[in-house]
ZAMARGU-4260 file (C-alpha; in steps of 0.2 Angstrom, whole numbers, plus 5000, padded with zeros to 4 digits):
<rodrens>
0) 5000/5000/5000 | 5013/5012/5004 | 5024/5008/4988 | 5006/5012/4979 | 5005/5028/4986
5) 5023/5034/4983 | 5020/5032/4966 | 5002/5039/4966 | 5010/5054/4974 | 5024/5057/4965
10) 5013/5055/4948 | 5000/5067/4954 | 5016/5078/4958 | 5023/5076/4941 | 5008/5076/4931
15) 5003/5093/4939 | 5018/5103/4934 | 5021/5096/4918 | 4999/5102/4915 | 4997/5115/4925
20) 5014/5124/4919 | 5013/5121/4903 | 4994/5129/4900 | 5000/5141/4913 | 5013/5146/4900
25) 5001/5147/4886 | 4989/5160/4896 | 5001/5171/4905 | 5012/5172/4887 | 4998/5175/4879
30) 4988/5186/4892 | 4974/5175/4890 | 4959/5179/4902 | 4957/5164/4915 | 4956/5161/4933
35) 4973/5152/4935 | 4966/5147/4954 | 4950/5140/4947 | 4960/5131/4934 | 4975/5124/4947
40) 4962/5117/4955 | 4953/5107/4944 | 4975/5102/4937 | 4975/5095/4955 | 4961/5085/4954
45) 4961/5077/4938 | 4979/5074/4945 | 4976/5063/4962 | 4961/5055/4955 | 4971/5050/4939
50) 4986/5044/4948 | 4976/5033/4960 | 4965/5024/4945 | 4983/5021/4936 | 4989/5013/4952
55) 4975/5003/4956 | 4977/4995/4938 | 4960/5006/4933 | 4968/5013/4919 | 4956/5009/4905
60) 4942/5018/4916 | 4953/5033/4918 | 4954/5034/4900 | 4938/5030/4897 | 4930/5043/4908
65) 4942/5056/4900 | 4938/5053/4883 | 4918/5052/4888 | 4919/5070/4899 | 4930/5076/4881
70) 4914/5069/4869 | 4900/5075/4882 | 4908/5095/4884 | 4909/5094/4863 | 4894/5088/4860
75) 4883/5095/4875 | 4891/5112/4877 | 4898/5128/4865 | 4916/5118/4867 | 4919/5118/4848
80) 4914/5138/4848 | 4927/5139/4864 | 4939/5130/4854 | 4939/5138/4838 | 4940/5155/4847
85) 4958/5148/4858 | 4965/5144/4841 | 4958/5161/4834 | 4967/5169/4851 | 4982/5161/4849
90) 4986/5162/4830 | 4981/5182/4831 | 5000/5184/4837 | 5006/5175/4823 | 4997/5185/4811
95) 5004/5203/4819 | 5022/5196/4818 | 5023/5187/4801 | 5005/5190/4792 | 5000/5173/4794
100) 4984/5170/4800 | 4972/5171/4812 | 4966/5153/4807 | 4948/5148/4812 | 4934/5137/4805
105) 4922/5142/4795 | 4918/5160/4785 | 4922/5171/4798 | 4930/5171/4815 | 4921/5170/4832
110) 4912/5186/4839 | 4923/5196/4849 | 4915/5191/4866 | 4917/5172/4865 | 4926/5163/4880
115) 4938/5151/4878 | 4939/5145/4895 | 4931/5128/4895 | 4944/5124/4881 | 4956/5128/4893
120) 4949/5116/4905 | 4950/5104/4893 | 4966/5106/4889 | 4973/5107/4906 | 4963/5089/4910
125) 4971/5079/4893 | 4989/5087/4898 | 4987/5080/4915 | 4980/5062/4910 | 4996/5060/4898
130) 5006/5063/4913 | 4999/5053/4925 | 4997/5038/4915 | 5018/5041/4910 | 5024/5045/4929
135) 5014/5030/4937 | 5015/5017/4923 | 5032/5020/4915 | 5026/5023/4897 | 5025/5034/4883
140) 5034/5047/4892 | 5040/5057/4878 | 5026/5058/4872 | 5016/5067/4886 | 5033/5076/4888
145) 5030/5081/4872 | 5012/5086/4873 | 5015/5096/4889 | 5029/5106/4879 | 5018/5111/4865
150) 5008/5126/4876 | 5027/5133/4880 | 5032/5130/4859 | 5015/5141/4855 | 5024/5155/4864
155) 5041/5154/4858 | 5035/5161/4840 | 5036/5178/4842 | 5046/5189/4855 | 5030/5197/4864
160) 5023/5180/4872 | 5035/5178/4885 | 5026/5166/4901 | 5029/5167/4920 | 5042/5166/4928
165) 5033/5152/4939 | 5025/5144/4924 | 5040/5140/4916 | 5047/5134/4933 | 5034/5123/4936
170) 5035/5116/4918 | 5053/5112/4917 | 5052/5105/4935 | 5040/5093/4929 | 5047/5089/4913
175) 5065/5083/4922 | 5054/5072/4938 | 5047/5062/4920 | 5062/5060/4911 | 5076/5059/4923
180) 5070/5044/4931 | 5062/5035/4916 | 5074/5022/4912 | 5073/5017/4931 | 5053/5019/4929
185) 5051/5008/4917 | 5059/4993/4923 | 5051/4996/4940 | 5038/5010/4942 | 5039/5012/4961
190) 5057/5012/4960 | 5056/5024/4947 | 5043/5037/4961 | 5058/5035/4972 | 5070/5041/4962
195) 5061/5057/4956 | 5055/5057/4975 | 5073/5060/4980 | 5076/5071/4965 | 5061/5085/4966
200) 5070/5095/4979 | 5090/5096/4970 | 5080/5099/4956 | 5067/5114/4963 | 5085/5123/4969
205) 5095/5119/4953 | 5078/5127/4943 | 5078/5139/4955 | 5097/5144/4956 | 5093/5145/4938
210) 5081/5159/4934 | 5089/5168/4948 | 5106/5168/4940 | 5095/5174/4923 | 5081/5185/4927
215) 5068/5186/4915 | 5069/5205/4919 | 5086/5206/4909 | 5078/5202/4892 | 5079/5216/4880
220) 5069/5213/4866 | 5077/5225/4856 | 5092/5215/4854 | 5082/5199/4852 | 5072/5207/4838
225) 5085/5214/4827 | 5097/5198/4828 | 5082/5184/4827 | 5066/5191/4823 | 5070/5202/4805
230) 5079/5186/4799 | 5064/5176/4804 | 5052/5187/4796 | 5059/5187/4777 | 5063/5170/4780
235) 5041/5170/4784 | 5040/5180/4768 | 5049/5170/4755 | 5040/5153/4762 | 5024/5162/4760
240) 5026/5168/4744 | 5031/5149/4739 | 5016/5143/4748 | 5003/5154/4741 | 5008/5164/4727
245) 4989/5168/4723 | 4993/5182/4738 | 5002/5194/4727 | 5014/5203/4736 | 5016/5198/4752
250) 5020/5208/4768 | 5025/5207/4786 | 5012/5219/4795 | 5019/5233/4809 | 5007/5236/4824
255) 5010/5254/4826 | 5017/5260/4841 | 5023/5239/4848 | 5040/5242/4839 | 5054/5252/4839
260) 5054/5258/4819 | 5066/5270/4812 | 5053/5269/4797 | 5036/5264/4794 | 5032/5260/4777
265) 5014/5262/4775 | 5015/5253/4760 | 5013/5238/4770 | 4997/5232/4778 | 5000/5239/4795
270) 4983/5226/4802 | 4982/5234/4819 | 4971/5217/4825 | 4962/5211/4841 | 4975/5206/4848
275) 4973/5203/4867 | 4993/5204/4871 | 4998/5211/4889 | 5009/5224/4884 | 5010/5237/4899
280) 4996/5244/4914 | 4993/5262/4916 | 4989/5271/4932 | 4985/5289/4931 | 4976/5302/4941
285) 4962/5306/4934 | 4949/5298/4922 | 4949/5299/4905 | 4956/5293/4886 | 4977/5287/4892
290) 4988/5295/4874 | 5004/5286/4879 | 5017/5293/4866 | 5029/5280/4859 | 5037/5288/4842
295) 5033/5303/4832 | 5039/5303/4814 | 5041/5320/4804 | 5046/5315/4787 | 5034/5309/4775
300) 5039/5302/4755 | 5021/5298/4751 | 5024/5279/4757 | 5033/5283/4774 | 5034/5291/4789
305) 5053/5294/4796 | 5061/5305/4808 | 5073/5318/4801 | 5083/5321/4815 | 5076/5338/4819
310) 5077/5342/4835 | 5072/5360/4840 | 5057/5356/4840 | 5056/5347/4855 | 5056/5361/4865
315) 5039/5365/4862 | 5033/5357/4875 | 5025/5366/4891 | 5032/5367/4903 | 5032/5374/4921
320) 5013/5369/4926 | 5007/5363/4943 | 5010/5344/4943 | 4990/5336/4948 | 4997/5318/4948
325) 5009/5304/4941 | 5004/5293/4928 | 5012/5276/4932 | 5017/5265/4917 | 5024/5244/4921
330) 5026/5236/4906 | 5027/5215/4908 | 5045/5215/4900 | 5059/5228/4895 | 5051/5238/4880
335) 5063/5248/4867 | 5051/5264/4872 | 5046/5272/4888 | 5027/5278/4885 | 5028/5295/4891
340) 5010/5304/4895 | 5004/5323/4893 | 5012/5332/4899 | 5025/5328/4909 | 5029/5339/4924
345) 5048/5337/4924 | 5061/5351/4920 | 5073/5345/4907 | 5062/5329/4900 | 5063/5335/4883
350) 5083/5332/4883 | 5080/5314/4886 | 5070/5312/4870 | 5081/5306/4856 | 5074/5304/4837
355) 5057/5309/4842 | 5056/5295/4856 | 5062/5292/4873 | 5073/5276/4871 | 5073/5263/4888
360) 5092/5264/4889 | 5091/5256/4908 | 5076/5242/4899 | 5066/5250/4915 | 5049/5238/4917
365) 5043/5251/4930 | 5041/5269/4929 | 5030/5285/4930 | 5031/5306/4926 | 5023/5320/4935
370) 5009/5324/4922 | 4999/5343/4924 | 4982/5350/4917 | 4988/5357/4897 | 4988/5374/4892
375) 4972/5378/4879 | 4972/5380/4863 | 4974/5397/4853 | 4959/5401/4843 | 4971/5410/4832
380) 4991/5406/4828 | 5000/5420/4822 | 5017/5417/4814 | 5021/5398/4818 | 5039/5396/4824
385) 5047/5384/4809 | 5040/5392/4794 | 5049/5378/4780 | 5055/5365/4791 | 5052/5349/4790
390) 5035/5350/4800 | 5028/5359/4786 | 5038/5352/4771 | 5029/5339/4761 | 5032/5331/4742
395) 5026/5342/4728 | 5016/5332/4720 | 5008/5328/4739 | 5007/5347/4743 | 5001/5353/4725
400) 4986/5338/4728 | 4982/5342/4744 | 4981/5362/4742 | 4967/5359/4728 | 4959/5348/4741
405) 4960/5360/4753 | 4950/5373/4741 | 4937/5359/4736 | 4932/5359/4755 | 4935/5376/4760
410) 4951/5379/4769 | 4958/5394/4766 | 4978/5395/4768 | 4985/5411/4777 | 5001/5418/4777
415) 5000/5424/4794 | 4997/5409/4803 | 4980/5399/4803 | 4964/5399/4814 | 4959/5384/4825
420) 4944/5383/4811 | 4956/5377/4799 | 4961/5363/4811 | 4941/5359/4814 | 4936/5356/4795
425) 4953/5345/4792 | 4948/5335/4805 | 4931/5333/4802 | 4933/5330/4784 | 4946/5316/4785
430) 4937/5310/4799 | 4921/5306/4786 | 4930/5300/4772 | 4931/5282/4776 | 4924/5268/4785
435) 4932/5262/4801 | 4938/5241/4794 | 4953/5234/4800 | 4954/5223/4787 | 4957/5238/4772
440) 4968/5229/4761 | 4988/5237/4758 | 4989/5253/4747 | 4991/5247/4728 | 5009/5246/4719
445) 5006/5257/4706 | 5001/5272/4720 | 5014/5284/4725 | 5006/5294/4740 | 4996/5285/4754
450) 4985/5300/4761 | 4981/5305/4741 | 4974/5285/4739 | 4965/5284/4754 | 4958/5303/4753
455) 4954/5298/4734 | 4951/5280/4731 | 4950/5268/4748 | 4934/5264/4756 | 4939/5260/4771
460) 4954/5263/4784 | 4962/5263/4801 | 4969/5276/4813 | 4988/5275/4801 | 4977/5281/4788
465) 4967/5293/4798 | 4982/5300/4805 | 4993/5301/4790 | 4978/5308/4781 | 4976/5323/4792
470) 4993/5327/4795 | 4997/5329/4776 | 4983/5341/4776 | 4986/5350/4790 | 5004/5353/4784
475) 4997/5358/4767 | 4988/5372/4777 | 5001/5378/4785 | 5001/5370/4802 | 5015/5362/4809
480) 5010/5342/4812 | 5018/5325/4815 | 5014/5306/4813 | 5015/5298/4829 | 5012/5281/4839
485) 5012/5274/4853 | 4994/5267/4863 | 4978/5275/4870 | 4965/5268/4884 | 4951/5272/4893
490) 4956/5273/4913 | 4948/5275/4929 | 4957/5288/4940 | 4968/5277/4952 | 4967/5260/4946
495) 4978/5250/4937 | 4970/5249/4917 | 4977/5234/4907 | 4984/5242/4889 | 4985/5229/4878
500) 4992/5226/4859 | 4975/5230/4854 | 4974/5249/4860 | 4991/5251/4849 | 4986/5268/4841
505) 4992/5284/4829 | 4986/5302/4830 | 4992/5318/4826 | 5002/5330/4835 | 5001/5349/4830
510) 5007/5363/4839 | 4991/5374/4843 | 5002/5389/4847 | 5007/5387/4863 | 5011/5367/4862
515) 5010/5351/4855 | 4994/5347/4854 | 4984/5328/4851 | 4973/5329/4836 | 4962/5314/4834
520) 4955/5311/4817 | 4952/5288/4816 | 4933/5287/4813 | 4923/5281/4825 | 4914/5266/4826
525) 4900/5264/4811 | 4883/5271/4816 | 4892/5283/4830 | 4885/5300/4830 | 4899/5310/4824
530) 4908/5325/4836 | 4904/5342/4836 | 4912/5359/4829 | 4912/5366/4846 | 4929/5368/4855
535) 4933/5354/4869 | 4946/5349/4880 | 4950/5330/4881 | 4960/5323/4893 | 4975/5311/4891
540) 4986/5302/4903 | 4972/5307/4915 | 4976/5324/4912 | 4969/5336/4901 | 4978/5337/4884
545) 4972/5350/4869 | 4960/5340/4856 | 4954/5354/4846 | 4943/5341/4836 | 4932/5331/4851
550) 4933/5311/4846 | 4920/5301/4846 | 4913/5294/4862 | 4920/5277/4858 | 4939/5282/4856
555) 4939/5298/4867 | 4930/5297/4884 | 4929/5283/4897 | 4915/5271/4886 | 4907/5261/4899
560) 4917/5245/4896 | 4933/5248/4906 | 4947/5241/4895 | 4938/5246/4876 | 4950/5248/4863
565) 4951/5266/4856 | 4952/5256/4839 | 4934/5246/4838 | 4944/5232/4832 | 4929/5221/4834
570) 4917/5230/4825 | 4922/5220/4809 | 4917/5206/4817 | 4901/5198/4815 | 4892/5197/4833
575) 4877/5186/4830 | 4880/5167/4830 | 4863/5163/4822 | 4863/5148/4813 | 4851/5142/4798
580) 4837/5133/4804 | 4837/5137/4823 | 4826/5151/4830 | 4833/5168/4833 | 4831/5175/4852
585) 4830/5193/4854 | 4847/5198/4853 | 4850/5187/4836 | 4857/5172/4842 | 4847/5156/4848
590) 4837/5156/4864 | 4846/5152/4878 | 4862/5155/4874 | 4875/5150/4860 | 4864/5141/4845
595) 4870/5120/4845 | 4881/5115/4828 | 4871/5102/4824 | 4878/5103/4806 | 4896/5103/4809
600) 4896/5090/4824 | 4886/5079/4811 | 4899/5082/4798 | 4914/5079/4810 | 4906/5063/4816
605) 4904/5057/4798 | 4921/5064/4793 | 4930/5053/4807 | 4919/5039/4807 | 4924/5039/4788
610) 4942/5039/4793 | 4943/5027/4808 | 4934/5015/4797 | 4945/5017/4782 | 4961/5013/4795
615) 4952/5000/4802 | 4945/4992/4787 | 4963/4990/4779 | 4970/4986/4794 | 4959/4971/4793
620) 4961/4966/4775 | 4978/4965/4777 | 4979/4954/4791 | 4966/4944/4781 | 4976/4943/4764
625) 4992/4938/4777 | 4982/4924/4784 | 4978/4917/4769 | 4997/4918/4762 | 5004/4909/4777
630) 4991/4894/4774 | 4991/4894/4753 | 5003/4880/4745 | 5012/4866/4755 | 5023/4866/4772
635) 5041/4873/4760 | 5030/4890/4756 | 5020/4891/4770 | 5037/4892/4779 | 5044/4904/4765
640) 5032/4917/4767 | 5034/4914/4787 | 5051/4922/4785 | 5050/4935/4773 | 5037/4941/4787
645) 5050/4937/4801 | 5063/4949/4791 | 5050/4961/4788 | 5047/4961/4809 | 5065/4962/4812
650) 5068/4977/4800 | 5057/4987/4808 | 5064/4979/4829 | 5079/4982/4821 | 5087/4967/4826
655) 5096/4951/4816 | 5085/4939/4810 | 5085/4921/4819 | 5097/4908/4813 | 5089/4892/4817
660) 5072/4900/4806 | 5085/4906/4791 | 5092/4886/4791 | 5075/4880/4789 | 5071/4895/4776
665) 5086/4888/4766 | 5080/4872/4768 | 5062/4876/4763 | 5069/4883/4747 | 5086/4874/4740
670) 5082/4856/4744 | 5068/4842/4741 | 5064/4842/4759 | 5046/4846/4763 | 5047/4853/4782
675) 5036/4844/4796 | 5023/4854/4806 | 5036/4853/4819 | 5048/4863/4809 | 5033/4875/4804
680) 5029/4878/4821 | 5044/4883/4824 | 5041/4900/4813 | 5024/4903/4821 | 5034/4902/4839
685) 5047/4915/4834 | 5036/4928/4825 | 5025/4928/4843 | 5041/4933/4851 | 5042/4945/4839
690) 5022/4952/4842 | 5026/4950/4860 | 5043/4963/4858 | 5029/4977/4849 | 5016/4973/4863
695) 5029/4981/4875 | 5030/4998/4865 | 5020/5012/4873 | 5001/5013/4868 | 5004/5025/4855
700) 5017/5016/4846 | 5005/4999/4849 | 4993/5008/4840 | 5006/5015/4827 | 5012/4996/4823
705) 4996/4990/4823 | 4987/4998/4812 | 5001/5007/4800 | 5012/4990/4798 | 4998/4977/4802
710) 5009/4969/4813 | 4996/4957/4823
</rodrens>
């Protein structure tokens, strides 16, 4: 009994690190939203009572039950819904680093609002039954080591899916209690729970020694992303251009304001997606829309933006105003930026911005400015400092475009300066001249200018287009403006606000003579009521920060869901699950909740009975066809097709055939002798030793033989 318990112990042990770490990995990597208390729980469960069946020889029913809770929560519950939505979750960072993806079923991907949690649970409960069944029983431990590793491999595609600290910890720990001592394990499993008995604690300090010696906190990314990541991504180009050449030119999308670009090309498809990434929390002192400012970029060719180097005007910045707060930024790992609010209460800040950002030289994962209330905007700007530099300065062709389009709606270009009127009707005007979509396909090859397309020919845009739009026209109407990103959230005075790759953003800064000011042109959500002319203030970074053109509701003030995107990236998705043939509640989806898939359980269900049945069907044929060879002719080529079988076996063992069956082969073969049954026995004992040696294989390898090779 107490040997039983060792190794029901140190399986539950084992199996619960190897699960819980490794879907731990997957949701802290990926800032998935899930109660990691709720789920280590229900890890430790599956864990004890898992272990205890294997030990008790109930492993059959341990399976069983598995597979019968796995068929029940698909076909009784929204599991495939939950399912589809991980895997739409998950591959979403895929697509923002290389373009690929998100992969779902069906025509269009899950309504924003779908959980994903019971798909965790499920997960966590498979990952914890492949443990327990290779710690207690000795078996098939690579591949449950393997299966475990597969959470922690999702998030070693791209740089920004780093897990915990503790996650990884508990998944390595784990990993070396089931490997270390498998060759003792499986000759003798209790001996084998000893072993990794006396070996949990060297190994818990050695772990821990470890990640002490290399804290996560001295990854730079910026390093990582340069050396590994470029390489990685035209490496991602060329294999997708092989793979589907139907895609034209392809391209590796930028999330404006995650990375730490000299240039953005806005020739690419800068798809600023849902993605739910943990980037950074925000704390600031009063409520309002958060502008965290990342880069500003002052050089436009007509297909990028680019800094010029120019730095005098960085000191036109106010300064000297009564500090109401700090806005506290903690990002989850060192980023190449620090996110600085308006406006920073601080005297000399300005002299630590360097190419139009504030590079983290001391990779900082914890800091915060002094912000104070902005000064207002002028009506009236007389004389703007800078006539002719670069914040004015645009490509002819651009500028000759966009000063005829400045006639067409109505602005008037003074010499003197410009009014805030001029800023109003710019704002407004680029603001209603496309439709909010996400998914608004890159700007042609044969364009030269990307404000004069979307202005002239696109349908649709995003807050790059916005941006870059209004600052070309601003300039063109002589007021100095810049292309700038970085992120933007709603907060709550006091409390932490989660900022996630999602609220990546671009606006415009303007100097609105006394300052730079945040203009925000995107479109707001389709159907929004669109803002007034009147003069507002809007605050930023919990602060008040000049917006001489009011946003919409949805991107600008606190909407009532705490953590809303100032992009509506969901608003291209569909929200109604209504599927033909079932009745429609109230709200467009079936009554009750999410409508049943009859349809495409039906067709999974036929789809694998289809292919478990083609598997098994030749499986069988060939054993048949087998048996009928072994007993066609006489004794001589009964025998004969006996070893040619026996070779076959000990090709794939990877042994030497046996000597006494290759005598009585030769026999068979090169003399008159017909062999007695005695002699043809013979073959039939040695190819069961032979079946016997592939019945010790791990199941999965069982299975593998079996039906791949026919071996029995």
């Amino acid at each position: 009994m107490r040997e039983r318990l060792l190794t029901a112990g140190m399986g539950a042990v084992t199996a619960f690190c190897l699960a819980f770490g490794g879907t731990a990995c997957l949701i802290t990597g990926m800032s998935l939203e899930m109660s990691l208390g709720i789920l280590a729980l229900w890890c430790a469960v599956w864990a004890l009572v898992g272990a205890g069946l294997v030990v008790w020889r109930l492993t059959p029913l341990l399976l069983a039950g598995a597979t019968a809770a796995g068929a029940a929560a698909w076909f009784y519950s929204d599991l495939p819904i939950q399912a589809e939505m991980l895997l739409y979750t998950v591959t979403d960072f895929y697509h923002m680093a290389y373009g690929v993806g998100p992969f779902y079923v069906g025509g269009q991907p899950p309504a924003a609002n779908t959980p994903y949690d019971l798909a965790l649970y499920l997960l966590c409960a498979a990952l914890t039954v492949a443990g327990v069944v290779a710690a207690c029983r000795g078996k098939a431990a690579s591949w449950a080591a393997t299966l475990c590793l597969l959470p922690l491999g999702a998030c070693l595609v791209v740089t920004d899916t780093v897990p915990a600290t503790w996650a990884l910890f508990l998944l390595l720990l784990g990993f070396l209690l089931l490997i270390l001592p498998q060759s003792v394990r499986r000759g003798n499993p209790v001996q084998g729970s000893r072993l990794a008995a006396m070996l949990a604690l060297p190994l818990a300090l050695a772990l821990g020694i470890l990640f002490l010696a290399v804290p996560q906190e001295g990854y730079q990314r910026q390093d990582l992303n340069a050396q590994v990541l470029s390489p990685l991504k035209q490496l991602a180009k060329q294999l997708i251009k092989e793979l589907r050449p139907d895609l034209g030119t392809v391209t590796i999308p930028v999330s404006p304001g995650l990375e730490d670009q000299e240039e953005l090309d806005l020739s690419l498809p800068m798809l600023a997606g849902n993605r739910s990434g943990l980037i950074l929390t925000v704390t600031a002192p009063q409520s309002g829309p958060v502008y965290l400012r990342g880069a500003s970029y002052d050089v436009y060719s007509g297909a990028s933006w680019r800094y010029s180097g120019d730095e005098q005007w960085e000191s036109l910045w106010p300064a000297g105003g009564e500090s109401i707060g700090e806005v506290t930024v903690q990002s989850y790992r060192a980023e190449p930026l620090l996110y600085f609010p308006y406006y920073v209460a601080q005297a000399g800040w300005t002299r630590d911005l360097t190419q139009g950002k504030m590079p983290n030289t001391d990779n900082l994962t914890y800091y915060s400015f002094p912000v104070f209330q902005g000064p207002e905007a002028s009506a009236q700007v007389h004389n703007p400092p800078g006539q002719g530099s670069t914040l004015l300065s645009l490509p002819e062709e651009t500028r000759q475009w966009a000063e005829a389009l400045l006639e067409e709606i109505g602005v008037e270009r003074r010499s003197s300066g410009y009014t805030l009127e001029t800023v109003r009707k710019i704002a407004s005007y680029v603001r209603n001249s496309a439709r909010y979509d996400l998914n608004t396909p890159a700007m042609p090859e044969e364009e030269t200018d990307f404000a004069r397309w979307f202005l002239t020919e696109s349908d649709t845009g995003y807050c790059v287009h916005y941006a870059t739009a209004a600052t070309v026209l601003l300039r063109a109407a002589g007021v100095p403006a810049r292309f700038v990103t970085g992120f933007m959230a709603p907060v709550q005075a006091g409390q932490e606000t989660v900022v996630r790759g999602r609220d990546a953003h671009a606006w415009v800064e303007y100097y609105n003579g006394s300052c730079w000011a945040v203009l925000e042109c995107t479109a707001a959500i389709e159907g929004a009521p669109l803002p007034t002319e009147s003069e507002t203030q809007a605050t930023g970074s919990g602060t008040a920060q000049t917006t001489d053109q009011p946003s919409d509701p949805s991107e600008s003030s606190a909407p009532s869901e705490p953590f809303a995107s100032t992009e509506p990236s969901d608003s291209s998705r569909p929200q109604s699950t209504q599927v033909p043939g079932v009745p429609a509640g109230p709200d467009g989806n079936a009554p009750g909740g999410t409508p049943f898939p009859w349809a495409a359980i039906l067709s999974w269900v036929l789809g694998i009975g289809l292919t478990v049945g083609a598997v098994w069907g030749q499986w069988k044929l060939r054993l048949l066809l087998r048996a009928r060879r072994f007993a066609a002719g006489n004794a001589n080529r009964q025998a004969l097709c006996r070893w040619r079988h026996h070779v076959y076996l000990c090709r794939l063992l990877r042994q030497k055939p046996d000597k006494s069956l290759r005598i009585l082969a030769q026999k068979a073969k090169y003399s008159n002798h017909t062999l007695s049954p005695e002699e043809l026995a013979k073959f039939d004992l040695i190819l069961g030793e032979n079946v016997a040696v592939f019945q010790k294989k791990p199941p999965v390898s069982q299975i593998f033989y079996r039906l791949i090779f026919a071996i029995w």
